[in-house]
C-alpha positions in Angstrom: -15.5 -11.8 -10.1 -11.8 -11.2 -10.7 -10.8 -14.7 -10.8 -13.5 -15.6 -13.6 -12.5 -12.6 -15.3 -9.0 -14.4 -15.5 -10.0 -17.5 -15.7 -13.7 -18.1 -17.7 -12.7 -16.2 -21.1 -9.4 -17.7 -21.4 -10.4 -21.2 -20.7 -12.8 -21.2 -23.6 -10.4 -19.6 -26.0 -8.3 -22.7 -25.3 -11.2 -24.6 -26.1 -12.2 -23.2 -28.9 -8.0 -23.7 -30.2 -9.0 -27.5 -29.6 -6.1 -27.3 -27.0 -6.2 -30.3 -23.9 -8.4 -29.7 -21.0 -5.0 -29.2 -18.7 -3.8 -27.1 -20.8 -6.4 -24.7 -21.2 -6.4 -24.5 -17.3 -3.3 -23.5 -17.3 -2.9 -21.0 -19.5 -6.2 -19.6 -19.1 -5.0 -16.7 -17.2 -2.7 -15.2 -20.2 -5.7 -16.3 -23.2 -7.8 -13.8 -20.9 -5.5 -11.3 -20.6 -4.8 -11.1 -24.1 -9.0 -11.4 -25.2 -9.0 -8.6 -22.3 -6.6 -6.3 -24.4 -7.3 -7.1 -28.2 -10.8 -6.4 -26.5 -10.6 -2.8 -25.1 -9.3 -1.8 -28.0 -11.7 -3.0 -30.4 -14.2 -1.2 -28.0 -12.2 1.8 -28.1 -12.2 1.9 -32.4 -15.5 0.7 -32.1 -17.0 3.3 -29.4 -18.1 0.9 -27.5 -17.9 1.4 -23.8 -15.2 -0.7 -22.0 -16.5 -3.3 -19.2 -18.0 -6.5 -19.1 -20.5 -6.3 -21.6 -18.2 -5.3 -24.5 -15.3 -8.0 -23.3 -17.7 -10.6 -23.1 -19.4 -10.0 -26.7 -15.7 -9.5 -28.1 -14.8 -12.3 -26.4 -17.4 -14.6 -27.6 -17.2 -13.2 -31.2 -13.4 -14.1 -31.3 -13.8 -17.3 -29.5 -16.2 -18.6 -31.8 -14.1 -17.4 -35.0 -11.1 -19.4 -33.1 -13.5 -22.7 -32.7 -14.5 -22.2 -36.7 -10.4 -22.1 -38.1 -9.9 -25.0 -35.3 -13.0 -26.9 -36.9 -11.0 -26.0 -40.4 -7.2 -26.0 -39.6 -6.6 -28.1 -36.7 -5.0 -31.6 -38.4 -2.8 -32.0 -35.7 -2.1 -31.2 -32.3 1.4 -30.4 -30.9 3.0 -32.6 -27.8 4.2 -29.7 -26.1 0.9 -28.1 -25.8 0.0 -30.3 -22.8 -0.3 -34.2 -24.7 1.1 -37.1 -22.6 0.7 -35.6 -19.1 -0.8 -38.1 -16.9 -3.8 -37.0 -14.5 -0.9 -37.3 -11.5 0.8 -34.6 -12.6 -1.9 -32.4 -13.5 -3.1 -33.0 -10.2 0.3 -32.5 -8.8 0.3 -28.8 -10.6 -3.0 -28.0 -8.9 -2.0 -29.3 -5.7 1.0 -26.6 -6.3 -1.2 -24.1 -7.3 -3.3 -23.9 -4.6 -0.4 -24.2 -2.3 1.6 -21.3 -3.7 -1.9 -19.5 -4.1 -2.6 -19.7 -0.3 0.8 -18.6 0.3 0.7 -15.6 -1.9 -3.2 -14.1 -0.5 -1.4 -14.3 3.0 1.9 -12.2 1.9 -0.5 -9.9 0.3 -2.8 -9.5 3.0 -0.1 -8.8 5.3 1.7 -6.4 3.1 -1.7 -4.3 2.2 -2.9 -4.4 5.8 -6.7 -3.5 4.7 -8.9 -3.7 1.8 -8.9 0.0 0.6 -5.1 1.0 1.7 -3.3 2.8 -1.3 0.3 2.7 -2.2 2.1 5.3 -1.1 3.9 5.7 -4.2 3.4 8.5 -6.8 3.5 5.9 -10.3 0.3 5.2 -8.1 -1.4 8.8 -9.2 -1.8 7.7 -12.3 -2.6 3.9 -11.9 -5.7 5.1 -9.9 -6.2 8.0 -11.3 -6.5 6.1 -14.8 -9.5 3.4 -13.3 -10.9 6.9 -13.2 -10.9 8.0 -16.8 -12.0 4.9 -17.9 -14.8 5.1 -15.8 -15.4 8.4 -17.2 -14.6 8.2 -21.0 -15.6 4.3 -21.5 -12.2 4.0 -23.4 -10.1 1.5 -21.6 -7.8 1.0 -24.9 -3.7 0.8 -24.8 -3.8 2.9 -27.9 -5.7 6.0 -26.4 -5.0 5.6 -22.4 -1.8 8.0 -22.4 -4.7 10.7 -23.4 -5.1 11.4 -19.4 -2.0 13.0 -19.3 -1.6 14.7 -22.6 -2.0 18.8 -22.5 -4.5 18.6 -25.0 -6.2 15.0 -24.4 -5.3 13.7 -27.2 -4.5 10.1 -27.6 -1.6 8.0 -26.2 -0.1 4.8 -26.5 0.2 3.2 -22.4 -0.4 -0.7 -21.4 -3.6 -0.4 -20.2 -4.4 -4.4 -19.6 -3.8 -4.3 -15.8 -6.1 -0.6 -15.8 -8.4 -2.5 -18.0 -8.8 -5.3 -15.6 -9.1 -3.2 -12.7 -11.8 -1.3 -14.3 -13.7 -4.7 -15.0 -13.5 -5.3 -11.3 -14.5 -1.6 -10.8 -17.3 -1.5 -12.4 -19.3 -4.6 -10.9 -18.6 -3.3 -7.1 -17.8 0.3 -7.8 -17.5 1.5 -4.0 -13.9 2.2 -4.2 -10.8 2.1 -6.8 -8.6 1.1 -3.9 -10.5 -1.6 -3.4 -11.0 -2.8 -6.8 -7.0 -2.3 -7.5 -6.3 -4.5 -4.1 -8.7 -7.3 -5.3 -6.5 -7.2 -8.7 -3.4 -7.8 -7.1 -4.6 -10.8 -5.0 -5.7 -12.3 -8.2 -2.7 -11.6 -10.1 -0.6 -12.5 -7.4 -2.4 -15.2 -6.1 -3.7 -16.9 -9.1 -2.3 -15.8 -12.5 1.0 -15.9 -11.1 0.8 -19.9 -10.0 -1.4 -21.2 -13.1 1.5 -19.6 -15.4 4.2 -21.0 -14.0 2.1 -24.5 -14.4 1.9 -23.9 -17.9 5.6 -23.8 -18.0 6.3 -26.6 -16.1 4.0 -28.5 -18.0 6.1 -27.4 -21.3 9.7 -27.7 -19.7 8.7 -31.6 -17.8 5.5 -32.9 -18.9 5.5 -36.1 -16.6 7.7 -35.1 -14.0 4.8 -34.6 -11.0 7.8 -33.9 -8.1 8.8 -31.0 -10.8 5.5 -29.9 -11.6 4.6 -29.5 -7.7 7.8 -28.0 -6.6 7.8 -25.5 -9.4 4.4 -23.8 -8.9 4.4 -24.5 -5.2 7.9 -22.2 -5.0 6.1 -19.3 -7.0 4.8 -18.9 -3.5 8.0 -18.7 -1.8 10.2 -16.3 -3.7 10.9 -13.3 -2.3 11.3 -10.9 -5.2 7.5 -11.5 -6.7 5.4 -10.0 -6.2 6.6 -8.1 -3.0 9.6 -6.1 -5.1 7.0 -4.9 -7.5 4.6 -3.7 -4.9 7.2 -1.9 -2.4 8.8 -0.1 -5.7 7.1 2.1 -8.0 3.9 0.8 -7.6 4.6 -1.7 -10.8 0.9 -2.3 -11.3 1.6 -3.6 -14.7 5.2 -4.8 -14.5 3.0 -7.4 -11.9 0.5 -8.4 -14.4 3.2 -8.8 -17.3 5.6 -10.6 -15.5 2.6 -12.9 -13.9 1.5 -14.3 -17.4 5.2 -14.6 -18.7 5.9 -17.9 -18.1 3.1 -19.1 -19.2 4.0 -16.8 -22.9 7.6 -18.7 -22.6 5.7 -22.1 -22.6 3.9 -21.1 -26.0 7.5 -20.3 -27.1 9.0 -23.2 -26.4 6.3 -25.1 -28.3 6.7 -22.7 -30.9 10.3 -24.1 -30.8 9.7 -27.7 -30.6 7.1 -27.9 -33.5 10.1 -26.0 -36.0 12.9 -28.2 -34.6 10.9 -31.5 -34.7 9.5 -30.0 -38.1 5.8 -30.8 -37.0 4.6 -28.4 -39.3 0.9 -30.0 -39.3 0.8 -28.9 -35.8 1.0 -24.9 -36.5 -2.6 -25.2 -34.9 -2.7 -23.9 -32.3 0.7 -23.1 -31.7 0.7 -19.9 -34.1 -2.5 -18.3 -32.7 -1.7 -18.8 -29.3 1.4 -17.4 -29.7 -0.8 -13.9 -31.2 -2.7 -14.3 -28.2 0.0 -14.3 -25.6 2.2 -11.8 -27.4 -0.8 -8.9 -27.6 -1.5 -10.4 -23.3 2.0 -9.6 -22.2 2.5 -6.4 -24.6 -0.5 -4.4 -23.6 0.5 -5.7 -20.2 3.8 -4.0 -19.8 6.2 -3.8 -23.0 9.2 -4.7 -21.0 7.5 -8.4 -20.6 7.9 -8.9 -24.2 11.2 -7.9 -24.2 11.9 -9.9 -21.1 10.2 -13.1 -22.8 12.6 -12.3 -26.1 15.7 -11.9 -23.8 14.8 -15.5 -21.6 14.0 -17.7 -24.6 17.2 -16.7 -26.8 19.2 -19.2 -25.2 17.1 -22.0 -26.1 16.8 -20.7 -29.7 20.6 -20.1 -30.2 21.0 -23.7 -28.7 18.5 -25.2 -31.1 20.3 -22.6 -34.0 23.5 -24.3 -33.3 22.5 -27.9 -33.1 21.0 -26.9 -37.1 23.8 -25.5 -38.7 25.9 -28.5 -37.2 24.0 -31.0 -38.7 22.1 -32.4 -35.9 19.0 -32.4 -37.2 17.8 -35.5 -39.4 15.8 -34.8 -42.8 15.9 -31.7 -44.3 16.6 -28.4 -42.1 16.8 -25.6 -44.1 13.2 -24.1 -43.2 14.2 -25.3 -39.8 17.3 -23.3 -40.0 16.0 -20.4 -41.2 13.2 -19.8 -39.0 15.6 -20.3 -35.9 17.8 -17.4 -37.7 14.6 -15.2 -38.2 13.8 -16.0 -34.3 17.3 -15.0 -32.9 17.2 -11.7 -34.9 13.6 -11.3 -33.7 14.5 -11.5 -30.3 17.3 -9.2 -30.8 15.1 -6.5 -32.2 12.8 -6.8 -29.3 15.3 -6.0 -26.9 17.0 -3.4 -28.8 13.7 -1.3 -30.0 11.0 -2.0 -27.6 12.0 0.0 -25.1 10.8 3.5 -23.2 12.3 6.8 -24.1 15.6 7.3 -22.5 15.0 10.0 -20.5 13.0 8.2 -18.6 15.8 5.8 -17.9 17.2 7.6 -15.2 17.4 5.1 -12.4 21.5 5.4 -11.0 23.2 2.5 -9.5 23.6 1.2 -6.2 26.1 -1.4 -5.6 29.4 -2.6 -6.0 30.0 -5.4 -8.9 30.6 -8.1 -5.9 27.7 -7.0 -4.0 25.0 -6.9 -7.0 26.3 -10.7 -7.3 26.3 -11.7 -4.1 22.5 -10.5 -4.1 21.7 -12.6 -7.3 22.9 -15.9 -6.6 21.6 -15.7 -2.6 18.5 -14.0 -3.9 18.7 -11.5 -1.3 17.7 -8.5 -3.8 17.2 -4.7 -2.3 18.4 -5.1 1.5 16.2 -8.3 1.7 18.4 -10.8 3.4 19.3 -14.0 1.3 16.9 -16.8 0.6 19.7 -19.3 1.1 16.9 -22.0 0.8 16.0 -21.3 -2.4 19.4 -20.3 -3.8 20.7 -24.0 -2.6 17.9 -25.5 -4.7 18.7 -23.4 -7.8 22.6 -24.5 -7.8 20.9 -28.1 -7.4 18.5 -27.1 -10.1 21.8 -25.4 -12.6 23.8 -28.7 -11.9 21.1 -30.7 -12.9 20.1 -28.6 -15.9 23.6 -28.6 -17.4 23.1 -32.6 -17.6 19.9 -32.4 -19.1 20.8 -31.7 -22.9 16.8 -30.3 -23.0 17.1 -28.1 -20.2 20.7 -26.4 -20.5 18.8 -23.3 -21.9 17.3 -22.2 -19.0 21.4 -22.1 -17.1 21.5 -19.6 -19.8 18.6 -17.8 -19.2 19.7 -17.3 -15.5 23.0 -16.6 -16.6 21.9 -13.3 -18.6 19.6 -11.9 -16.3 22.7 -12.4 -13.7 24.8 -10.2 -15.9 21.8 -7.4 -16.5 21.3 -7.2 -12.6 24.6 -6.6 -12.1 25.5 -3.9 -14.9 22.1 -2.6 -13.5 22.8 -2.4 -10.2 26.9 -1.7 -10.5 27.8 -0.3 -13.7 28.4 3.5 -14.0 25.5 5.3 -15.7 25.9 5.9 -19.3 26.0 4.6 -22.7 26.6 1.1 -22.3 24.1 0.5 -19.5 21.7 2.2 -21.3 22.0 -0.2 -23.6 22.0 -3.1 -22.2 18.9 -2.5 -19.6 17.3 0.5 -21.0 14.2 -1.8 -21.8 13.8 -1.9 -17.8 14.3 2.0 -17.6 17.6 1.3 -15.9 15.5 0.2 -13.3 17.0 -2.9 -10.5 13.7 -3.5 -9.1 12.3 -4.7 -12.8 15.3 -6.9 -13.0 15.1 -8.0 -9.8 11.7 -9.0 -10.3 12.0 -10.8 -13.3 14.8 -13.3 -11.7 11.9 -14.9 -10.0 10.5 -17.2 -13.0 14.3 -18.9 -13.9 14.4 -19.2 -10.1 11.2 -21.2 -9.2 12.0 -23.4 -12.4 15.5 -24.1 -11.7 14.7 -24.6 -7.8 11.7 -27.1 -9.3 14.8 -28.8 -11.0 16.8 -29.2 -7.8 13.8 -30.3 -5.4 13.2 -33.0 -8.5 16.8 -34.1 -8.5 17.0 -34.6 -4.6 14.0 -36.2 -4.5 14.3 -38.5 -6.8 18.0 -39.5 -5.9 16.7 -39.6 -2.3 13.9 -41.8 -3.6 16.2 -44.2 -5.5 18.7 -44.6 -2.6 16.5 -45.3 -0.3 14.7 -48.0 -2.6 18.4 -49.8 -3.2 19.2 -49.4 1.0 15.9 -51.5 1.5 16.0 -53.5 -1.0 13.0 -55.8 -1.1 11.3 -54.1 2.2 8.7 -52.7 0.4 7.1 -51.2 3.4 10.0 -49.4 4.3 9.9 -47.9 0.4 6.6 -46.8 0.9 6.7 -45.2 4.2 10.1 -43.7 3.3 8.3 -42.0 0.0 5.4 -41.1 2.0 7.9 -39.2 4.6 9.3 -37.8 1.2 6.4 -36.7 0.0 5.1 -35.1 3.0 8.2 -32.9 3.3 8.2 -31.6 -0.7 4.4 -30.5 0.2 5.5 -28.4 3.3 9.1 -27.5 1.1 7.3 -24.4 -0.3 5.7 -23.8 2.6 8.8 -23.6 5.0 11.0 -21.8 1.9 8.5 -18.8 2.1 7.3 -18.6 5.6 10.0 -17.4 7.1 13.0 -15.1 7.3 13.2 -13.6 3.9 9.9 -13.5 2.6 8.6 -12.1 6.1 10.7 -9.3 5.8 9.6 -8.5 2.3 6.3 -8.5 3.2 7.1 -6.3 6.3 8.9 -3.6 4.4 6.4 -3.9 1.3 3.6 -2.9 4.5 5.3 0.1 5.2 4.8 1.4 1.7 1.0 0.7 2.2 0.7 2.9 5.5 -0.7 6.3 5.7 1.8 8.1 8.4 2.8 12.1 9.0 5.3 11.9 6.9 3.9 9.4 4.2 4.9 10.1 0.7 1.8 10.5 -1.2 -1.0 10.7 1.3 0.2 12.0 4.6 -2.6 11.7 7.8 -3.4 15.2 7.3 -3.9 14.8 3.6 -5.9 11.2 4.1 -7.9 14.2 6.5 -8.7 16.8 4.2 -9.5 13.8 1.1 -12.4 12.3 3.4 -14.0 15.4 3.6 -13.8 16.4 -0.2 -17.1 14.3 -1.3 -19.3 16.5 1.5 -17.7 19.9 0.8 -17.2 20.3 -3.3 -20.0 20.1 -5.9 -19.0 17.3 -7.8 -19.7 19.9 -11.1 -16.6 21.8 -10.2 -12.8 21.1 -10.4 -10.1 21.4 -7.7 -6.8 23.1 -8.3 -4.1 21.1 -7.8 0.0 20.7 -8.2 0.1 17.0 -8.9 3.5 16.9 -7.5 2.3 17.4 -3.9 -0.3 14.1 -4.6 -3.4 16.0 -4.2 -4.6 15.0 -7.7 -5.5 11.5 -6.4 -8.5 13.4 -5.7 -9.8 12.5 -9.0 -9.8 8.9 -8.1 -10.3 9.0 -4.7 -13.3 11.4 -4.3 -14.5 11.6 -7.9 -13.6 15.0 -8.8 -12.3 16.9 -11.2 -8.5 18.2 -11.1 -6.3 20.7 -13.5 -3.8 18.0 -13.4 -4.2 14.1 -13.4 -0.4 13.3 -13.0 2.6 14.4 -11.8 4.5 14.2 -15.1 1.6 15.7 -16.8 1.8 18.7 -19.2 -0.7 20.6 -17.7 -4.3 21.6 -19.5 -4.1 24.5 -21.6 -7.3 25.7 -21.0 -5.9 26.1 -16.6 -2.9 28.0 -17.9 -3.9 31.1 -16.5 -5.4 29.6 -13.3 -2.2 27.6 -13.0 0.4 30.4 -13.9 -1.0 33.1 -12.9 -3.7 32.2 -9.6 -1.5 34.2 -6.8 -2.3 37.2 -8.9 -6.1 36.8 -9.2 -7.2 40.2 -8.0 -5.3 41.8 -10.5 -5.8 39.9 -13.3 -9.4 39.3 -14.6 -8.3 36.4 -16.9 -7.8 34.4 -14.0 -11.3 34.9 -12.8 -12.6 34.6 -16.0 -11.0 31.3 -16.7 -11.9 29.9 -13.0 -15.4 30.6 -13.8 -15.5 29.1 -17.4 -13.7 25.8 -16.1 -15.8 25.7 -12.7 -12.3 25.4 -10.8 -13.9 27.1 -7.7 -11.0 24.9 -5.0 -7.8 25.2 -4.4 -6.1 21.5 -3.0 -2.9 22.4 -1.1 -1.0 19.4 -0.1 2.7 19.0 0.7 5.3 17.5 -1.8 6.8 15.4 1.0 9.7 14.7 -0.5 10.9 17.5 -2.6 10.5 15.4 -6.1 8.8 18.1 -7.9 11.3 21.0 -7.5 12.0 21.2 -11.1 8.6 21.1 -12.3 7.9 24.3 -9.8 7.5 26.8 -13.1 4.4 24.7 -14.4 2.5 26.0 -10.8 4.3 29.0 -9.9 0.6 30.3 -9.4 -0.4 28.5 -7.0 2.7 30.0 -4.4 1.6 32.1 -1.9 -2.2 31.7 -2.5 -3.0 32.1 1.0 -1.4 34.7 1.9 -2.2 36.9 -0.9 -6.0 36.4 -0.2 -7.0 34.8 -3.2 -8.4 31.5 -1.0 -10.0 31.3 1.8 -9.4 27.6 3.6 -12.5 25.4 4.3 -11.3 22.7 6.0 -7.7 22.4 7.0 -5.6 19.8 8.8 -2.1 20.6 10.1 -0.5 22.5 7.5 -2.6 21.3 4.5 -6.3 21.7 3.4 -8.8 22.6 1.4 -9.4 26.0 -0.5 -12.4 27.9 -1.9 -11.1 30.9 -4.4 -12.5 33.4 -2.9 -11.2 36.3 -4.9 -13.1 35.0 -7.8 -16.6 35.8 -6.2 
């Protein structure tokens, strides 16, 4: 059901944009994403409830207006949108797919150890915790989904595509959010992830098949995606923005080619797959867009250049100017879309040397250098830098070098701020996003030695045309296993061991301890699901909400707090002598008491918000129910 989700929609958008066959394959993935978004929040104005029943009438609505301006606008077709590809390479790209697919399932399988295991991280109380309220509220739009965590409920811009997803997958086997959220991430991973990096190799080499393979068969074999992104945060929907990126860079780089060739007939559908992509990857995760702006701007600067030099035949000046208006948009995007900065507070790590010693051995966070891949990404620069089409992506690699290292090295403060506020300051974003110039630029290498290897071995044999084609079938064989052997081993192994640990419910786990895991399997049997639980999100008991379907004062840890628990949550130890306590546990039916352990001390500061709930125990205002090692469940007794 996920991978149709993905897959079904997006393909008959491209369709309907009168796009190749191959091409809508590819880039299926994003044109669903983006129907999924623009979707849930049509539903949301609309009041409509959010889940397969509004996306797919949406969806058909929109596709069908798309297949009418096609029917209208579409003159012409642009190249670069998948024309001239041969079935060889197409089936070269699948091959590659499915390949880096099978790959990717196994990592994740490995790393997730069984189908409801949650991350023990606590961005992961909300991620849940918001499959919830759309299950709840039927609102799954980005423009209203921050409402779980304001005091008052009002509404909140957040990136809701990846919740919005989840919730699709939710609501057609609705045994578990876990389960749901775990089945997301294989299809993200697994299969958004390869089909978008085919989209881009398709744009960057068109008939190169050895490219084409080696490109989408690496997405399987780098270590920093998806494994970084699951071991950190949890970066839900840093995973699904930076999974339909490349396939958004492809539609920029047509966008590119039609101004610089001045194939201004070809606008369709260049210009509304570009809307499409850009609403995918911005209701996916901001930061994607930025990242997108900041990858691209070499390629635009190169192209702005070759225009003011004269290097363009016929007239340029629209050319020129809307390459100027491109570099300045790419600017803004980077310098305004970005969070608050008080949530940038990430410090560094490393020393300069070792921050660069991790990014050209792609040995990020501890993980111990992928020596493989980083030999076929020096292969992959060298060649690049010959190729006058293909210097732009040195360039791209080039910048995201510097931001990982100021990142990871440089002092906090003003300037970094700057520079990688966009990423919250945050190495593991960067880190992440190192992975798409990687698998293109390694793609480049494994081309160039093949080839060369191919063409040597043609002039040793000379007329033994056998020996040719046994030599390119031993050739061949090894680039299919290349990917294979890249990311079986050593570094990638150790990702996925390290990412397991973060999946493992232990003593001393940080969200969900064993005793916790305990007390939440017994929630369902011992509370009315009428009432509401009492709960200091900080100590991750409010993953009750998703986990056992009940209500909770708080639904995050960075919350404000409902004003209508104020007194409950101020003001709880002191329930015998203060009748508004009672009064207001009555009124809200917050008849439990949830008393978990914050494992790691991270909520210190925010001990003032729940200062009521110290001491509950022992001032007899609860009286425990069920109780495992030092945490358990509490009914308020003194409310009776």
């Amino acid at each position: 059901m996920g991978i149709a989700a993905v897959v079904v929609p997006g393909f008959l958008v491209g369709l309907a944009l009168k796009l190749p066959v191959r091409f809508c394959l590819a880039n299926a993935p994003i044109f669903s994403v983006g129907s999924m978004t623009v979707a849930s929040v049509v539903s949301g104005w609309m009041g409509f409830r959010w889940g397969f029943l509004s996306f797919t009438s949406i969806t058909l609505v929109v596709t069908a207006v798309l297949w009418g301006a096609s029917w209208c606008w579409a003159r012409g077709r642009d190249g670069r949108l998948g024309e001239g590809v041969s079935g060889s390479v197409v089936m070269a790209g699948v091959l590659g797919v499915g390949v880096a697919a099978l790959m990717i399932i196994g990592q994740i399988k490995k790393s997730i150890l069984h189908p409801d295991a949650v991350s023990q991280s606590y961005d992961n109380i909300f991620h849940l915790n918001a499959i919830r309220w759309i299950a709840d509220t039927g609102d799954g739009s980005s423009l209203s989904l921050g409402a779980m965590t304001t005091s008052g409920g009002s509404g909140a811009f957040y990136p809701a595509g990846w919740h919005d997803f989840v919730y699709l997958i939710y609501s057609v086997f609705p045994s578990s959010i876990p389960v749901a959220t775990n089945a997301a991430t294989l299809v993200i991973a697994g299969f958004v992830w390869p089909l978008s990096v085919f989209s881009l190799a398709l744009a960057l080499r068109p008939r190169d098949r050895v490219f084409v393979f080696s490109a989408v068969g690496f997405s399987g074999a780098v270590v920093v995606f998806p494994s970084l992104l699951l071991k950190w945060g949890i970066l839900y929907p840093n995973l699904l923005g930076y999974a339909i990126l490349p396939a958004f860079l492809a539609m920029l780089i047509a966008a590119v080619d039609m101004v610089v060739q001045q194939r201004w007939s070809g606008w369709w559908p260049v210009v509304p797959s570009l809307i499409i992509g850009g609403s995918a990857v911005t209701l996916s995760h901001p930061n994607a867009l930025t990242s997108a702006a900041v990858l691209v701007v070499p390629l635009v600067l190169i192209e702005l250049v070759r225009c003011f030099t004269g290097k363009y035949e016929g007239p340029r000046r629209v050319s020129c100017a809307l390459l100027v208006l491109a570099t300045l948009m790419c600017i803004a995007m980077w310098w305004k879309v970005r969070p608050a900065p008080e949530t940038s507070t990430w410090e560094p790590k490393y020393s300069q040397i070792d921050a660069f010693g991790q990014f050209v051995s792609n040995g990020f966070n501890r993980i111990p250098a992928a020596w493989g891949m980083s030999i076929l990404v020096f292969v992959g620069i060298y060649w690049a830098l010959r190729s006058r089409r293909h210097r732009w992506i040195v360039g791209s690699w080039i910048i995201l070098c510097w931001l990982w290292v100021v990142v990871a090295s440089e002092p906090a403060g003003a300037f970094r701020l700057l520079m990688v506020g966009p990423w919250y300051a945050d190495e593991i974003r960067l880190a992440a996003l190192t992975a798409v110039p990687a698998v293109v630029l390694a793609g480049l290498g494994m081309s160039h030695v093949i080839h060369k290897g191919a063409a040597a071995l043609s002039d040793l044999c000379g007329a033994r045309k056998n020996m040719v084609r046994i030599s390119s079938a031993v050739g061949l064989v090894l680039l299919s296993f290349s990917p294979i052997l890249l990311g079986k081993f050593g570094p990638v192994d150790e990702a996925v061991a390290s990412t397991a640990h973060e999946f493992k419910v232990t003593p001393d786990s940080i969200l969900i301890t064993t005793d916790e895991k305990n007390v939440l399997d017994q929630i369902d049997r011992l509370v009315p699901k009428s009432d509401t639980i009492v709960v200091n999100p900080w100590e991750g008991s409010a993953v009750a909400y998703a986990l056992d379907d009940r209500k909770v004062t708080s639904r995050h840890s960075l919350s404000q707090p409902p004003r209508k628990f104020e007194a409950i949550l101020q003001h709880l130890n002191q329930a015998r002598s203060d009748p508004k306590v009672c009064q207001e546990v009555r009124d809200q039916g917050a008849r439990w008491y949830l008393d978990f352990e914050d494992t790691l001390n991270i909520g210190a500061g925010s001990k003032g918000l729940y200062r009521g709930l110290e001491g509950v125990e022992h001032e007899g205002v609860v009286d425990p129910v069920y109780t495992s090692g030092p945490v358990g469940l509490y009914r308020i007794s003194a409310c009776d």
